[in-house]
C-alpha positions in Angstrom: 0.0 0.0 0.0 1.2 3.5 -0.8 1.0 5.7 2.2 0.5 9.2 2.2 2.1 11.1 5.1 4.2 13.9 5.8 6.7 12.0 8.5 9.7 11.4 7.7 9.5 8.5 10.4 6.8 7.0 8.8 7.9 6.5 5.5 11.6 5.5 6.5 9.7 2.8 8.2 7.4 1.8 5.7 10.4 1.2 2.9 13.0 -0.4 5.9 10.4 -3.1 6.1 11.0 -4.4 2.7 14.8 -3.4 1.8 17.7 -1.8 3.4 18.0 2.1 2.6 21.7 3.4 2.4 22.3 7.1 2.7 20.2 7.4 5.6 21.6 8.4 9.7 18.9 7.1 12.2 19.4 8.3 15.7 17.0 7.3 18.5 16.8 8.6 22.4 14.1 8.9 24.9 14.1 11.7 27.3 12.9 10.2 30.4 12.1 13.6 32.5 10.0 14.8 29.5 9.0 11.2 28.5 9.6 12.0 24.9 11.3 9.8 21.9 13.3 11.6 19.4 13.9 10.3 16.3 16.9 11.9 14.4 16.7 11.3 10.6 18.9 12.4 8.3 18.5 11.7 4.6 22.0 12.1 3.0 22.0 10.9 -0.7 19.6 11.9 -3.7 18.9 8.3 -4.1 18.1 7.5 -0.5 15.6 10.9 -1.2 14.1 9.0 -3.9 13.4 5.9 -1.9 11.7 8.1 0.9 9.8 10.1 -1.0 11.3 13.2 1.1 13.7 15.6 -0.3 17.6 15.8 1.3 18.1 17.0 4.8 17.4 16.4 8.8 14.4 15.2 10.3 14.1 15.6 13.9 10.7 13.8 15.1 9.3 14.4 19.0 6.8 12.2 20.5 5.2 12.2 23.7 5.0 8.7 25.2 2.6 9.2 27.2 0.2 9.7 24.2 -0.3 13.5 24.8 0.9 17.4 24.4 -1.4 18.4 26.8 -0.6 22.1 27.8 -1.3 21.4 31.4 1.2 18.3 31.8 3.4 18.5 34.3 6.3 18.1 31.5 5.2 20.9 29.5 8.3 23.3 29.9 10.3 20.5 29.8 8.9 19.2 26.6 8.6 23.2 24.7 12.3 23.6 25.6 13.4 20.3 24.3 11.1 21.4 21.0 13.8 24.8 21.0 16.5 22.7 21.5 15.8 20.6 18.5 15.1 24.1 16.5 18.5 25.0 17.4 19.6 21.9 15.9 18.7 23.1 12.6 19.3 26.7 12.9 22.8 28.7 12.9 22.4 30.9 15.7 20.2 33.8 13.2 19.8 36.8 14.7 16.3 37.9 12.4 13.6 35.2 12.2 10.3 35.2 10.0 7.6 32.4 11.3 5.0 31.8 9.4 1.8 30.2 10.2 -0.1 28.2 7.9 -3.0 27.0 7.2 -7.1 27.8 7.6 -8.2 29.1 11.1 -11.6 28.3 9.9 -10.9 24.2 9.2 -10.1 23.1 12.9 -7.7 20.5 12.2 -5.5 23.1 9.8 -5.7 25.9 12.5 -1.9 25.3 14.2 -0.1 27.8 12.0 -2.7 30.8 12.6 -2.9 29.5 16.4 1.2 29.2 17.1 1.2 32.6 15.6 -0.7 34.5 17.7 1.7 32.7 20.8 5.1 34.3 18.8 7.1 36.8 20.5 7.3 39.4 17.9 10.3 41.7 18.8 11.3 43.4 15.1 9.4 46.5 16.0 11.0 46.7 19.7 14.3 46.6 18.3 13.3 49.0 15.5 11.4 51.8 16.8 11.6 51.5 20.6 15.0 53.3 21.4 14.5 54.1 24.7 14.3 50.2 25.9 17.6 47.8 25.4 16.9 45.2 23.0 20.2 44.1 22.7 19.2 40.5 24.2 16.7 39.9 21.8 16.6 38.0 18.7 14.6 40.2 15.9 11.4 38.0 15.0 8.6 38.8 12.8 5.4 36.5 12.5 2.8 37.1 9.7 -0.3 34.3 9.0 -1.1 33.3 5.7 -4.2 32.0 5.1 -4.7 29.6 2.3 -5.0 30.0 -1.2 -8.9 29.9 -1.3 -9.6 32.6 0.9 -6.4 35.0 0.1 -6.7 34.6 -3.6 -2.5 34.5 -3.1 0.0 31.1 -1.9 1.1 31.2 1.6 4.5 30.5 -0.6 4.0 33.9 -2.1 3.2 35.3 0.7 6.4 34.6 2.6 8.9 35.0 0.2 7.4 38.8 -0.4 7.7 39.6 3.3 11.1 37.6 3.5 12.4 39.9 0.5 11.5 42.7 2.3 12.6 42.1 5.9 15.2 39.7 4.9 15.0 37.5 7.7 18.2 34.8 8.5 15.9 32.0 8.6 11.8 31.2 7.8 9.8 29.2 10.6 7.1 27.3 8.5 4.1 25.9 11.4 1.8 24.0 9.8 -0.5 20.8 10.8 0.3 17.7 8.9 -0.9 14.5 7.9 0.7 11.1 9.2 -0.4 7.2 8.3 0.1 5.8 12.2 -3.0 6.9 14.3 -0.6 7.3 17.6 1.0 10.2 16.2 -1.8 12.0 15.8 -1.4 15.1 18.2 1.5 14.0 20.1 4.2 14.1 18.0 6.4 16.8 16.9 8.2 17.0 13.2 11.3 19.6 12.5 12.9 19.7 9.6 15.5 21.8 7.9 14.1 21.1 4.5 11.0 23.6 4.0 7.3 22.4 3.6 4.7 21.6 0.9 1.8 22.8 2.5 -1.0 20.2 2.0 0.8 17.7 0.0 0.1 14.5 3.0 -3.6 15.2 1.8 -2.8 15.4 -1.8 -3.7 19.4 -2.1 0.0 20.5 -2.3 0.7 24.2 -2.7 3.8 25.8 -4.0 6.8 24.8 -1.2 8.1 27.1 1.3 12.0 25.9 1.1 15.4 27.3 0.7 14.9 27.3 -3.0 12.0 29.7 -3.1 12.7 31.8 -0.4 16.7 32.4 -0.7 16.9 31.4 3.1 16.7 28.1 5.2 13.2 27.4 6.1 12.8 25.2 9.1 9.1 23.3 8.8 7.7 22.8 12.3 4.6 20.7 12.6 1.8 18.2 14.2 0.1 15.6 12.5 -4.0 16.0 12.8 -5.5 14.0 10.2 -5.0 10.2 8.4 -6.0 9.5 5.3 -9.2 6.8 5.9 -7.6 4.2 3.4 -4.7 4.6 5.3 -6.0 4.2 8.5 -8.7 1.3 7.7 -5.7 -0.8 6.5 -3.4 -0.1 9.7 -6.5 -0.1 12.6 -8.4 -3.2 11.0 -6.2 -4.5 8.0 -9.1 -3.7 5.7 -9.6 -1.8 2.6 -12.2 1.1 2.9 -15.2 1.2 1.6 -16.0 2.0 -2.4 -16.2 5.5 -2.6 -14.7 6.7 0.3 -11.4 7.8 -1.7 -10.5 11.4 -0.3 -11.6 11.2 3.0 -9.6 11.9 5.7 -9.9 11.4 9.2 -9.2 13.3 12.4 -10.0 13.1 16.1 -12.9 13.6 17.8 -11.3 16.1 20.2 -9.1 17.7 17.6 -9.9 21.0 18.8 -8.1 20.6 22.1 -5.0 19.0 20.0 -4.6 22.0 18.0 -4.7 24.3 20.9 -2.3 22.1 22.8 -0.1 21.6 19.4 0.0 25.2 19.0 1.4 26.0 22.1 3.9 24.1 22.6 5.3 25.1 19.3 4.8 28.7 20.1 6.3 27.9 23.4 9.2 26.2 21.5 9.9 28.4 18.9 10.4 31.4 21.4 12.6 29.4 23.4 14.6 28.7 20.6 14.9 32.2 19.4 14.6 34.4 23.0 17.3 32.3 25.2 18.0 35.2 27.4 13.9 34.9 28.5 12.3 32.0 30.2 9.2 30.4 29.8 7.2 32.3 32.5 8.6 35.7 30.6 7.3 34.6 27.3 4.1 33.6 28.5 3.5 36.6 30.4 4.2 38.5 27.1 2.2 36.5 24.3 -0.9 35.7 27.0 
């Protein structure tokens, strides 16, 4: 079965079944104080690309073992700055960050971007017009939200790179929510990569990509997986084919509006972390609540 998904985890998985993939660094570690796995990917060669389906580059995967990001866990700090520590992985210490936040406040299960926006830090105006305070300390970040194509009439690709060109940013955050083939990813687990992001293409409605190739800078794709494909997930739940006319559907939780909250803010959470070391958690919440 093909799957459609936009973890790198998952499809490494699904070809490693069936034949060794060379090309590819696989690192695996569990946090126990967090109670996270991280899965460090990286895909090395053109032709191990191929195989994957996933263009060259890292891919740093978070999940929560405990089957949850819930925002009130007792490991949440824990788990937002082990999110920034993993964005640091993939960043060079930029000074002037764009994030981005994709995706359709109005569709539940696509509303992380717009939600992790309105948690981001922004600081680009502080340092520019606000002489009187010391800004020294903090990292210049802008945030815009895109929208999608249908309701802007303009690509969230677009979009970006004509913001980028005129702040010039060091480095583009892409949030987005994703699609995975595994149900127990579904809102507890965390992809990074360094590689940029085709926004819809794990539920075959891919837009123009958001990547170093477009933009002129790195773009570092942040997101959490909210939906399955129901062909996907009928064969891996009950190892059946779905019903005759069902192609196209996808499925998401039942509670997927807490998810995305929850998703959202640890990301948010993460992502100032990451770009705002001289604050801590309780500073940056007490600014973006």
């Amino acid at each position: 079965m093909s799957i459609r998904t936009d973890l790198a985890v998952e499809s490494a998985r699904q070809i490693s079944l069936t034949q060794d993939i060379e090309g590819i660094d696989r690192h695996i570690s569990i946090d126990d104080e967090a109670q996270l796995e991280i899965t460090d990917i990286t895909i090395n060669t053109a032709d191990a690309a191929e195989i994957i389906g996933k263009p060259q580059g890292r891919y740093i995967t978070i999940k929560a073992l405990d089957g949850s990001l819930d925002k009130f866990s007792p490991h949440f700090e824990k788990r937002a700055d082990i999110i920034a520590q993993q964005i640091k992985k993939l960043d060079e210490n930029s000074k002037s960050v764009l994030v981005a936040g994709l995706g359709n406040r109005a569709i539940t299960p696509d509303a992380i971007g717009p939600l992790c926006a309105e948690k981001i830090f922004a600081t680009r105006h502080i340092k520019m017009y606000a002489q009187e305070i010391d800004s020294s300390d903090l990292t210049e970040l802008s945030v815009i939200e895109t929208g999608v194509l249908g309701q802007t009439g303009v690509e969230a690709s677009e979009q970006v790179k004509a913001v980028a060109d005129r702040i010039s940013p060091e480095v583009v955050v892409a949030v987005d929510a994703l699609a995975c083939s595994e149900p127990e990813h579904i809102g507890c687990t965390v992809q990074l990569c360094n590689t940029g992001i085709s926004p819809g293409s794990g539920v075959e409605n891919a837009r123009k990509e958001l990547s170093r190739a477009t933009l002129g800078v790195t773009c570092i794709a942040v997101g959490v997986p909210t939906v399955i494909d129901l062909s996907t997930a009928a064969e891996k739940m009950f190892n059946q084919t779905a019903p005759q006319g069902t192609k196209g559907f996808t499925v998401t939780p039942r509670d997927v509006d807490k998810l995305v909250k929850n998703a959202a803010e640890y990301i948010a959470l993460g992502i100032n972390l990451a770009f705002q070391p001289n604050l801590t958690a309780e500073d940056l919440r007490s600014l973006v609540d």
